[in-house]
PAMARMI-444316 format. One record per residue: residue in three letters; residue number from 1; x, y, z of N, C-alpha, C in turn. Coordinates in Angstrom, 1 decimal. Atoms other than C-alpha are relative to their C-alpha. Layout:
N
residuo	num	nx	ny	nz	cax	cay	caz	cx	cy	cz
ALA	NUM	X	Y	Z	X	Y	Z	X	Y	Z
...
This chain:
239
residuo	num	nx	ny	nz	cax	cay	caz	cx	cy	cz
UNK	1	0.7	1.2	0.5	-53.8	197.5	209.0	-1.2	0.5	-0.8
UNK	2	1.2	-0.3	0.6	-56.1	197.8	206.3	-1.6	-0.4	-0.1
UNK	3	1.3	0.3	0.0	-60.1	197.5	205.9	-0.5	-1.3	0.2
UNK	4	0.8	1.5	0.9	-60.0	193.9	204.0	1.2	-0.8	1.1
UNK	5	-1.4	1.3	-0.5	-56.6	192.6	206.5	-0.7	-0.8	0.6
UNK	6	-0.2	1.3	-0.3	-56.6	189.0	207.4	0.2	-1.2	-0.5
UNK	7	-0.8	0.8	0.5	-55.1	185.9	207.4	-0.2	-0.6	-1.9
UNK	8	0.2	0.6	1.7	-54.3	184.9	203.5	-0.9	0.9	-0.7
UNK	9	0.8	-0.5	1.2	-56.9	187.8	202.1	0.6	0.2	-1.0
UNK	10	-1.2	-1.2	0.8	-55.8	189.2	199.0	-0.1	1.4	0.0
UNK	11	0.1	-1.7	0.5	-55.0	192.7	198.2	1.1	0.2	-0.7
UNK	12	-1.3	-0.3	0.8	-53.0	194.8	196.5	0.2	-0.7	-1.4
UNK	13	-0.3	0.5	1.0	-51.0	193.8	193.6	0.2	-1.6	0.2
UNK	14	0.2	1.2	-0.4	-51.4	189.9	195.3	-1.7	-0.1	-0.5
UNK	15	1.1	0.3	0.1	-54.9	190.0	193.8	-0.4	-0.6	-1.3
UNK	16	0.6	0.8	1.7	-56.3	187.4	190.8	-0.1	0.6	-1.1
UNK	17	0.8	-0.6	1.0	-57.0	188.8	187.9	-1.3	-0.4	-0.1
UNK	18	1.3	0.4	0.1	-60.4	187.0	188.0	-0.9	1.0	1.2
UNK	19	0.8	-0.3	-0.9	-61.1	188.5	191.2	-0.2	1.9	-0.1
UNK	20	0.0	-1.1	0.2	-60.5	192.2	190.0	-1.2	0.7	-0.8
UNK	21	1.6	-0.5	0.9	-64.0	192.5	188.2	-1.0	0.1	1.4
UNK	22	1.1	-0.4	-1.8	-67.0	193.9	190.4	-1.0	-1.4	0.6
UNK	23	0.5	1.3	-0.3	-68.2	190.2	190.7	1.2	-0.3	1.0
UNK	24	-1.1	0.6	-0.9	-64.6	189.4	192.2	-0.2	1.0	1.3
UNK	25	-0.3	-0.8	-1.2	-64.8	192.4	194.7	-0.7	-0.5	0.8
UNK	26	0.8	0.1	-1.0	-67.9	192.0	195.9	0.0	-1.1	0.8
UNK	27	-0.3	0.9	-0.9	-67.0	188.5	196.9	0.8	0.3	1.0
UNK	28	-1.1	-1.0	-0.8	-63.8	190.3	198.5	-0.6	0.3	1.6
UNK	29	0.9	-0.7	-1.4	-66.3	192.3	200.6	-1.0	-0.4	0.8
UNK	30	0.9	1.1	-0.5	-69.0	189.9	201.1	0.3	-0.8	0.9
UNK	31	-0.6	0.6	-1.0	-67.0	187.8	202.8	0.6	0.7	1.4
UNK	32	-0.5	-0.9	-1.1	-65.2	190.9	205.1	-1.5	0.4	0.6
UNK	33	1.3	-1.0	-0.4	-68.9	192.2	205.8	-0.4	-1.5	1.1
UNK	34	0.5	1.0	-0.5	-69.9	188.5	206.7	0.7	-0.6	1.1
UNK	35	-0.8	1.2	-0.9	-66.9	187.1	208.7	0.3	1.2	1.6
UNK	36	0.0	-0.8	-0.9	-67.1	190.7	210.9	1.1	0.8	-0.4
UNK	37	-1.3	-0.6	-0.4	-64.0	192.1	209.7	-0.7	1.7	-0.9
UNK	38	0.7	-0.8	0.9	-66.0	194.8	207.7	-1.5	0.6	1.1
UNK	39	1.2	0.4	-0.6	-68.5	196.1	210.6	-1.1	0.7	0.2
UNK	40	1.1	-0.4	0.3	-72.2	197.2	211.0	0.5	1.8	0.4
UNK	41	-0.3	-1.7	-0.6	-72.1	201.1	210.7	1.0	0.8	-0.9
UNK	42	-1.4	-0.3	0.4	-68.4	201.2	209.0	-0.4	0.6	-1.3
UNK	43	0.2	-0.8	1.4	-68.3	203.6	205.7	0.9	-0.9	-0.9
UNK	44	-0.9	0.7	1.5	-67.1	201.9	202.4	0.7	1.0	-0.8
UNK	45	-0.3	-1.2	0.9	-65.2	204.9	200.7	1.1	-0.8	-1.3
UNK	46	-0.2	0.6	1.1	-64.5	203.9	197.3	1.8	0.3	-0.3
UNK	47	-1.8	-0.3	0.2	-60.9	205.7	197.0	0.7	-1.1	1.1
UNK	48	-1.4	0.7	-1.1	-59.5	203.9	200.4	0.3	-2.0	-0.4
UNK	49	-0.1	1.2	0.2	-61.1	200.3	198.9	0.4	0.0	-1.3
UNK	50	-0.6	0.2	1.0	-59.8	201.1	195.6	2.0	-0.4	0.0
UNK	51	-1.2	-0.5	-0.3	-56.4	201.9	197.2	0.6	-1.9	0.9
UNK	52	-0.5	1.2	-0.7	-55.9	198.8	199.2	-0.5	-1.5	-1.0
UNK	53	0.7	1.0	0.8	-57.8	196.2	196.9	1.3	0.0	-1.5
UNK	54	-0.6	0.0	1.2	-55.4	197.6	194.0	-0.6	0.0	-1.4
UNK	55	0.9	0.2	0.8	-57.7	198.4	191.6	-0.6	1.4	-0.4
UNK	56	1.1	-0.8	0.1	-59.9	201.1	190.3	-1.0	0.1	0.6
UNK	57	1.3	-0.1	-0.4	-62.9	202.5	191.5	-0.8	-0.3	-0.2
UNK	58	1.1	0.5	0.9	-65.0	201.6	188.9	-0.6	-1.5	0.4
UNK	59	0.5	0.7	-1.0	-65.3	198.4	190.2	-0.3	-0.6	1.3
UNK	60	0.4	-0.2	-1.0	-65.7	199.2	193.4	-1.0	0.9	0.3
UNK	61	1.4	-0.6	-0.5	-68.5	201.3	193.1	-0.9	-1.3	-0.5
UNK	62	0.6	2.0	0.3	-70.0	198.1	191.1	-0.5	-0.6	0.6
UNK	63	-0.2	0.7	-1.3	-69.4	195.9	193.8	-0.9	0.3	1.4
UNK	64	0.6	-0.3	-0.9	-70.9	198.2	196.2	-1.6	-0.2	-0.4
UNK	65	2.0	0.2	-0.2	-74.6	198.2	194.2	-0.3	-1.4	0.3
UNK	66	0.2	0.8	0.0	-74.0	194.8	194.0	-0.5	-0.8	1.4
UNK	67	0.6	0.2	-1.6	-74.3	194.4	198.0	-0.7	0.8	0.6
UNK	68	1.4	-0.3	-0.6	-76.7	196.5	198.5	-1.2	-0.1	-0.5
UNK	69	0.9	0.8	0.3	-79.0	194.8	196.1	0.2	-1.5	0.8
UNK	70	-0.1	1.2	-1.3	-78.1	191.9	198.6	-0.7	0.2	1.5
UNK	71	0.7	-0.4	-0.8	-79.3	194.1	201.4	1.2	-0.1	1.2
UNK	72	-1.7	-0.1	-0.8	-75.3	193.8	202.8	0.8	1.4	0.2
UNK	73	-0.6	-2.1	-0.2	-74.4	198.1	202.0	-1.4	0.6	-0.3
UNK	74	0.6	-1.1	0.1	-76.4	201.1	202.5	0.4	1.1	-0.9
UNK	75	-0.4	-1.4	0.6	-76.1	203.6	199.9	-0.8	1.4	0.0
UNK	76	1.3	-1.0	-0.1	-77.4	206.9	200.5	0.9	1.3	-0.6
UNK	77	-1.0	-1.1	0.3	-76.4	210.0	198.6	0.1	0.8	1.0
UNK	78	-1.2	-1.2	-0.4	-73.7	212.7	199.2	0.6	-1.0	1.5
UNK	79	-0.8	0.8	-1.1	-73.0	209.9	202.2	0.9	-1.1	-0.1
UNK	80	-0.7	1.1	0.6	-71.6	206.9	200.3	-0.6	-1.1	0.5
UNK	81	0.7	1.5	-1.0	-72.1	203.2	201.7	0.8	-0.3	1.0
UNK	82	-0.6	0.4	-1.2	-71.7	201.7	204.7	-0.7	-1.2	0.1
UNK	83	0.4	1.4	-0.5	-72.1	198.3	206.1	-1.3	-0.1	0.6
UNK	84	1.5	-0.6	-0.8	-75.8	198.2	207.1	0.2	-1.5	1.2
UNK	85	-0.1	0.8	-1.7	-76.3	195.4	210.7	-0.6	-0.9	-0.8
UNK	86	0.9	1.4	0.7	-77.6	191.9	209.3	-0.1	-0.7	1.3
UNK	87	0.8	0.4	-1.4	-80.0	190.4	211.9	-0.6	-1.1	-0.6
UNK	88	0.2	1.7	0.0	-81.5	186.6	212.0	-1.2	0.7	-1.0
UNK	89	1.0	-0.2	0.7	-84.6	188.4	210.0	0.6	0.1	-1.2
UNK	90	-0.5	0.3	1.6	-82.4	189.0	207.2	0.4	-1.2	-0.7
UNK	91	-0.3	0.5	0.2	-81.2	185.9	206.8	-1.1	-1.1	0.1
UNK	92	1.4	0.4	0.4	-84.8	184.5	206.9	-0.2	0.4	-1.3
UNK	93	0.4	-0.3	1.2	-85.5	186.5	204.4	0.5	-0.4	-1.3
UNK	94	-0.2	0.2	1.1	-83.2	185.6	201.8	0.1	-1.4	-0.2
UNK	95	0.9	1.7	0.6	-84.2	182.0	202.4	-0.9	0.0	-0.4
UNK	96	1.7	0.3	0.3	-88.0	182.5	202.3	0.7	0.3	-2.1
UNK	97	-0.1	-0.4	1.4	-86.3	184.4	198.7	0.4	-1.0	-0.9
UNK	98	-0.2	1.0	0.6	-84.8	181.2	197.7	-1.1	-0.8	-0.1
UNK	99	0.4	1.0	-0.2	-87.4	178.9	198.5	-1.0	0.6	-1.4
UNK	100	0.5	-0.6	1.5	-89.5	181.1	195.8	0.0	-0.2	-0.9
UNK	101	-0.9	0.0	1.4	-87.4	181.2	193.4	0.8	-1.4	-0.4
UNK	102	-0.2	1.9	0.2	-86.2	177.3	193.3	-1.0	-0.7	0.1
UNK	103	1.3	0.5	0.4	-89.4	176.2	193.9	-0.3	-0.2	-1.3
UNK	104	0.3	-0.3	1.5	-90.1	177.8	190.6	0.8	-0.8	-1.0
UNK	105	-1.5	0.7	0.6	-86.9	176.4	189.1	-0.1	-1.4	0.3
UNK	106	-0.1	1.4	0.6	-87.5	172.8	190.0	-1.2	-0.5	-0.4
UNK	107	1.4	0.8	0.7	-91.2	172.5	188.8	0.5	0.6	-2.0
UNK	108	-0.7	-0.4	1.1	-89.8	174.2	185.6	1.0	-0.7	-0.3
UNK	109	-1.1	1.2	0.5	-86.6	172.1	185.5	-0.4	-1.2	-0.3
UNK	110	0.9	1.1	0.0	-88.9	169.0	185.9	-0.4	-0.4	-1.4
UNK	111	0.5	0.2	1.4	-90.8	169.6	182.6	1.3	0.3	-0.8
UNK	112	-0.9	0.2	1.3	-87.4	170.1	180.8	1.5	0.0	0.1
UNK	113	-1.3	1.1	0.2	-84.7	168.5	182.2	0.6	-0.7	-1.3
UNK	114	-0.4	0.3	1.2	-82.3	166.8	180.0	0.7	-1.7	0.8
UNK	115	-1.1	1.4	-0.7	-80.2	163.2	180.6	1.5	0.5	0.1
UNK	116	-1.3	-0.9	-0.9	-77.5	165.5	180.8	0.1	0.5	1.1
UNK	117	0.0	-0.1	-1.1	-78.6	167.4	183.1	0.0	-0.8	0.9
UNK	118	-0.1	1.1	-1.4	-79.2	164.4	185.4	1.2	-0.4	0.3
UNK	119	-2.3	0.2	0.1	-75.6	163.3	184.7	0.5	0.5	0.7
UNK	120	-0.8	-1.3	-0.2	-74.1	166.6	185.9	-0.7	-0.2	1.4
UNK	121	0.7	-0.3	-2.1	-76.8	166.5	189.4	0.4	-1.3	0.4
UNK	122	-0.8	1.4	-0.8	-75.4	162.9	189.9	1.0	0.2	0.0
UNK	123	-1.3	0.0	0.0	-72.1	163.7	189.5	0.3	1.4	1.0
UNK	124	0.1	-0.9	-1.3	-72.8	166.8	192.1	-0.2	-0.3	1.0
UNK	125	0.8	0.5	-0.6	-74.9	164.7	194.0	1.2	-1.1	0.8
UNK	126	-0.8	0.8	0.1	-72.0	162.5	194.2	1.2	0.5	1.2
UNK	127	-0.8	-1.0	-1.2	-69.6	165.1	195.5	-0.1	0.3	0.8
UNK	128	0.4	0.0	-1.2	-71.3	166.2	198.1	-0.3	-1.4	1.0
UNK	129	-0.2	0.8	-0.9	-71.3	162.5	199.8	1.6	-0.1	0.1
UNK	130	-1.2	0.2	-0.7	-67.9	162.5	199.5	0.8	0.9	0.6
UNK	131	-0.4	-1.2	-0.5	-67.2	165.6	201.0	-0.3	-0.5	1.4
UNK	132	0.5	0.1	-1.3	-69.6	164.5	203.8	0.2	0.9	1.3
UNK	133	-0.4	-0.9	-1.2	-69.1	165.7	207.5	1.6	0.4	0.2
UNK	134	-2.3	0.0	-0.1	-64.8	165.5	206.6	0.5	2.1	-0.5
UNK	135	-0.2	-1.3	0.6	-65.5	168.9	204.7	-0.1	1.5	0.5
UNK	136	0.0	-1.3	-0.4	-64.8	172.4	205.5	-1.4	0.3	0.0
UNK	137	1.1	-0.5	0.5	-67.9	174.4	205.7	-0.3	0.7	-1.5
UNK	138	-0.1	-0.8	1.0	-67.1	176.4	202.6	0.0	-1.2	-1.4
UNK	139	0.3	0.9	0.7	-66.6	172.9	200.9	-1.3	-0.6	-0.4
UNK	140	1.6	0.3	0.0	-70.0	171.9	201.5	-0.4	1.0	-0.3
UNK	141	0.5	-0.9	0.4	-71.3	174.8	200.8	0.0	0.1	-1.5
UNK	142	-0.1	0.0	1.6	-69.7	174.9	197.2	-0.6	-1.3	-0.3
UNK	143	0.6	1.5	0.9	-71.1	171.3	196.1	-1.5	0.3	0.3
UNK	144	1.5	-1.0	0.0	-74.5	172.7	197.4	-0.3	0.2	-0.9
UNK	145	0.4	-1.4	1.3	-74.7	175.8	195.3	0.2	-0.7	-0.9
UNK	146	-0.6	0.6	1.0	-72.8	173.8	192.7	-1.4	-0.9	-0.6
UNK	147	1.2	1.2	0.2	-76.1	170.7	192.7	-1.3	1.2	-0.3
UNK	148	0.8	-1.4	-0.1	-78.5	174.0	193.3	-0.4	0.7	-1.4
UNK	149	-0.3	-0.2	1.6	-77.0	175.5	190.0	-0.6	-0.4	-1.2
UNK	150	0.5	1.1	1.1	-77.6	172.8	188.3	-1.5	-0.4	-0.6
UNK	151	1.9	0.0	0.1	-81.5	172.6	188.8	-0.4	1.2	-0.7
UNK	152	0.3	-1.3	0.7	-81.5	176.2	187.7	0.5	0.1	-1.2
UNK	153	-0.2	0.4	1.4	-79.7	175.5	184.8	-0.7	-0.5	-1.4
UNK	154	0.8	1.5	0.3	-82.0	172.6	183.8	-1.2	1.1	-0.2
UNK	155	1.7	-0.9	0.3	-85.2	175.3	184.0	0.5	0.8	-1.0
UNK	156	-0.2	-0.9	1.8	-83.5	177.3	180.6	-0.9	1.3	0.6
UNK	157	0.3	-1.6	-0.2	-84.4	180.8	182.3	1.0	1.0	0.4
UNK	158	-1.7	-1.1	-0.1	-81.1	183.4	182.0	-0.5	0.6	1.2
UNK	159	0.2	-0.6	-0.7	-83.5	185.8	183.9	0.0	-0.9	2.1
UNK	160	0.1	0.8	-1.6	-84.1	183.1	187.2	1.4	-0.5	0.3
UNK	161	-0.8	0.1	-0.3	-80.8	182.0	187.0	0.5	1.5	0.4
UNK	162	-0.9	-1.2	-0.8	-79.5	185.9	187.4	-0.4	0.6	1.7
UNK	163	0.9	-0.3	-1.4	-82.2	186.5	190.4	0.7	-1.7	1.2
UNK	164	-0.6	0.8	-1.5	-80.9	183.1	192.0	1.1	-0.6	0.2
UNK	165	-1.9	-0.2	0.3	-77.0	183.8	191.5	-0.5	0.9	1.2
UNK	166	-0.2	-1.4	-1.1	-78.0	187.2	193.5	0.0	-1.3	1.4
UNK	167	0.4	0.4	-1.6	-79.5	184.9	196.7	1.2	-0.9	0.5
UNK	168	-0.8	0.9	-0.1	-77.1	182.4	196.2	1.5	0.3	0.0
UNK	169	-1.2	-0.3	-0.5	-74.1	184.6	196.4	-0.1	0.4	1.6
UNK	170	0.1	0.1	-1.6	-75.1	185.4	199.9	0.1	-1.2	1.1
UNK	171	0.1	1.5	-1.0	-76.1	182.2	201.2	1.4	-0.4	-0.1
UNK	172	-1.1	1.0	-0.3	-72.9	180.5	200.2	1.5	0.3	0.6
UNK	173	-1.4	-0.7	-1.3	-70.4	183.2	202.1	-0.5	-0.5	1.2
UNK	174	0.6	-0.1	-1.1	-72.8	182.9	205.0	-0.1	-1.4	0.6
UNK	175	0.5	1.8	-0.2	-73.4	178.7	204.4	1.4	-0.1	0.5
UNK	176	-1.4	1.0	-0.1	-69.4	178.3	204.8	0.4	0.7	1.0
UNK	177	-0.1	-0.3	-1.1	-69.3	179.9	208.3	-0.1	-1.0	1.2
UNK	178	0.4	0.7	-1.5	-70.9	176.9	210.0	0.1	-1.8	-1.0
UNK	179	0.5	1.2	0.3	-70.4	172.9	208.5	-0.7	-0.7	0.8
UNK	180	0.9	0.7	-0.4	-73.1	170.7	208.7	0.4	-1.5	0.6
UNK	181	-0.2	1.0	-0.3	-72.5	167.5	210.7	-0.7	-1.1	-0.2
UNK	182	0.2	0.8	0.2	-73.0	164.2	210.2	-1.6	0.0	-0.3
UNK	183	1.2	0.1	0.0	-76.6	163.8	210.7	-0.7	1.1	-1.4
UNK	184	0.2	-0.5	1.0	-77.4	167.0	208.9	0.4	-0.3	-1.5
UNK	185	-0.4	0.2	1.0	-75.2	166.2	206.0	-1.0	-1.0	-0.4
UNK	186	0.4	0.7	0.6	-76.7	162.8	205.8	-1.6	0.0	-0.1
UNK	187	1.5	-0.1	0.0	-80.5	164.4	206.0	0.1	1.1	-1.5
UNK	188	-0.2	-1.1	1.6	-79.6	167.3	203.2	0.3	-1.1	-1.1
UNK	189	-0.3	0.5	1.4	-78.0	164.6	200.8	-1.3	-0.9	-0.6
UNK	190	1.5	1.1	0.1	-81.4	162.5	201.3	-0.9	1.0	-0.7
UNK	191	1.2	-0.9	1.1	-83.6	165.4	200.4	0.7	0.3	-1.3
UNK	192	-0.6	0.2	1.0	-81.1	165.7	197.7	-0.6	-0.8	-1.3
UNK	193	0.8	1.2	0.7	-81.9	163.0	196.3	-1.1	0.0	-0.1
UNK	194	0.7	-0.2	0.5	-85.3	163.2	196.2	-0.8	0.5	-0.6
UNK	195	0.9	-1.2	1.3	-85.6	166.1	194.3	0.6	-0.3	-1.2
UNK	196	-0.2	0.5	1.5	-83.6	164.7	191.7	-0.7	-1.3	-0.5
UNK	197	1.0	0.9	0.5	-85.8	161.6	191.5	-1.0	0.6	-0.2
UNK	198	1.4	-0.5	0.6	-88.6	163.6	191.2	0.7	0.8	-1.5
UNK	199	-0.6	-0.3	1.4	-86.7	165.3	188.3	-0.1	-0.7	-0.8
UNK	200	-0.3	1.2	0.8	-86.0	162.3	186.7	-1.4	-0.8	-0.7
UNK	201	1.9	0.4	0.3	-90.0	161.6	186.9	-0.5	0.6	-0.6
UNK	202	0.9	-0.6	0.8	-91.0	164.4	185.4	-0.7	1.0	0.9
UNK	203	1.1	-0.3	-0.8	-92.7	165.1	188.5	0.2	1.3	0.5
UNK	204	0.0	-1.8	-0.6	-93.0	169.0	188.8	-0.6	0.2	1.3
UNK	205	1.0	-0.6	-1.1	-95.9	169.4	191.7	1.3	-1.0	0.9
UNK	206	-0.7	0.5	-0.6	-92.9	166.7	193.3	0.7	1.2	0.3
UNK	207	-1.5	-0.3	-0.1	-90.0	168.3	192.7	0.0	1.4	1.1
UNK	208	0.3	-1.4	-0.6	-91.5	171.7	193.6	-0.2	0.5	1.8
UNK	209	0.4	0.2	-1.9	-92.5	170.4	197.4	0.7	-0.3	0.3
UNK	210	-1.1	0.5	-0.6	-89.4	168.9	197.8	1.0	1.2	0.2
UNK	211	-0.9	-0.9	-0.2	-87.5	171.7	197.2	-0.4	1.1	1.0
UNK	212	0.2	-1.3	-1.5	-89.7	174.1	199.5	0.5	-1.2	1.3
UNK	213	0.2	0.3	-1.3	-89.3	171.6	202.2	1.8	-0.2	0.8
UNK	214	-1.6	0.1	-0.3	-85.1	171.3	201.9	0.4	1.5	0.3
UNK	215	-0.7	-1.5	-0.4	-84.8	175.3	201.6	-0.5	0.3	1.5
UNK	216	0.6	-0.2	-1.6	-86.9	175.7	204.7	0.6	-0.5	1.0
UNK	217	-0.5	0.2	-1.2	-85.2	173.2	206.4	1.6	0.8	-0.2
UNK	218	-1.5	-0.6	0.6	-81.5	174.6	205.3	-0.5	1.7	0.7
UNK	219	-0.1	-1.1	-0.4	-83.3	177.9	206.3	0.0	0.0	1.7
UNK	220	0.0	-0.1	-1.9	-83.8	177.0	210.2	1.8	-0.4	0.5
UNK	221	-1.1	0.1	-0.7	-80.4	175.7	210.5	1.0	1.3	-0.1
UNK	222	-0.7	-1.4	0.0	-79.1	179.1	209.1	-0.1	1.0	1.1
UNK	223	0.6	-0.5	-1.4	-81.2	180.9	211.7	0.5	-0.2	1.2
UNK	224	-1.0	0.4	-1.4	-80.0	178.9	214.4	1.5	0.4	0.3
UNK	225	-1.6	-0.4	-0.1	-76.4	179.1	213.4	0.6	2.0	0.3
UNK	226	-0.3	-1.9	0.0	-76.8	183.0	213.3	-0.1	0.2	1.9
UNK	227	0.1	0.1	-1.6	-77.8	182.7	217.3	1.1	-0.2	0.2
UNK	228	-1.4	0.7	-0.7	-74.3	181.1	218.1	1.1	1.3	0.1
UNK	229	-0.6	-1.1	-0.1	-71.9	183.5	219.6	1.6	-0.2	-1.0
UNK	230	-1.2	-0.2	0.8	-69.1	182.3	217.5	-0.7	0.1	-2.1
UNK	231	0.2	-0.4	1.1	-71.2	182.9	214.3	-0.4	1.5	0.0
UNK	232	0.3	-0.8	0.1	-72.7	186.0	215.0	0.4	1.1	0.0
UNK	233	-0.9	-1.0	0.1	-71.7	189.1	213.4	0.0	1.2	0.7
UNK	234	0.0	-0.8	-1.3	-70.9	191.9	215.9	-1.2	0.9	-0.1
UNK	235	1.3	-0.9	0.1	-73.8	194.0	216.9	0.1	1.3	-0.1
UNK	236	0.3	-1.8	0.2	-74.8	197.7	216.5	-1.7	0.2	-0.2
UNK	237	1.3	-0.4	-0.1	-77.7	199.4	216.4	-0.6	-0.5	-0.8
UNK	238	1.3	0.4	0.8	-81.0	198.5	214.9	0.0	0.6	-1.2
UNK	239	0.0	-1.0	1.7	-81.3	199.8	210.8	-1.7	1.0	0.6
């Protein structure tokens, strides 16, 4: 059995062509590092995940900086990488990193939103109620990032959109481990909402408080959910 086995992964010559670029891997391995099947300590050797993935190396070394600018592999020369231990502080941390960095993005999106853009966050905005509590977690999770996106979009900064793709490919492996219920759903789509009415206002010093006060909360239920023994990925030593 190999590195990435289980149910439905792909590998091999069963693998996308989309997903064979070092963006596709790393989702690959993001997900194996996140769901436990990939675990704290374990070496990543580029020939065995080239060999099973079907693929060259090239994008599997790629792949690899790309998770450990996530803070998901350890690379250390003449040793290669290895799965480093992700503990409830890490996963603080790359909320406190969003809340930063979207903050910034909706007092900036604010001053230069478009009526398109609002279009496109109502018709996100939209999705996610009808997803509601019926939806996978991975569902909810995409109409999220998807609405998320969208504010980032709306601020016209390549550079903030590439820094809050990085955080945001983490969170949303990690967000579709645990769906939000009822309650929650119907408290996230409300702050939803009014950060896009503050958009719609103009209102930057709004938009900007609203959005620290949804990442933060979105960050305690992560936290929490990492406590749960059916979320939490197996332990090993301290880094």
């Amino acid at each position: 059995m190999g590195l990435l086995a289980h149910d439905g992964s792909p590998a091999g010559d069963g693998l996308p062509m989309a997903q064979r670029s070092s963006e596709g891997v790393a989702r690959i391995l993001r997900q194996a590092i996140l769901d436990g099947r990939l675990k704290p300590g374990q070496p990543l050797r580029e020939r065995v995940l080239a060999e099973e993935i079907g693929i060259s190396r090239t994008p599997i070394r790629e792949a690899l900086f790309i998770l450990q600018g996530e803070g998901l592999v350890g690379l250390t020369p003449n040793r290669g990488a290895t799965v480093r231990t992700i503990t409830a502080a890490d996963i603080a941390e790359i909320y406190a990193l969003r809340s930063v960095l979207e903050c910034h993005a909706a007092a900036t999106a604010a001053e230069r939103i478009t009526e398109a853009d609002l279009a496109r966050l109502e018709d996100a905005h939209a999705r996610l109620e009808r997803i509601g509590d019926n939806g996978t977690g991975h569902e909810q999770a995409d109409a999220d990032l998807q609405l998320h996106g969208i504010i980032t979009q709306a601020a016209g900064s390549q550079l903030l959109r590439t820094m809050i793709g990085q955080v945001h490919a983490f969170t949303v492996t990690y967000r579709s481990r645990y769906p939000y219920n009822a309650e929650q759903v119907h408290r996230a789509n409300k702050q939803h909402r009014e950060i896009i009415d503050a958009l719609r206002d103009h209102d930057a010093p709004r938009a900007e408080m609203l959005m620290r006060e949804h990442v933060n909360w979105s960050r305690g239920l992560a936290v929490e959910n990492f406590g749960t023994p059916e979320q939490q990925p197996p332990s090993s030593s301290a880094r």
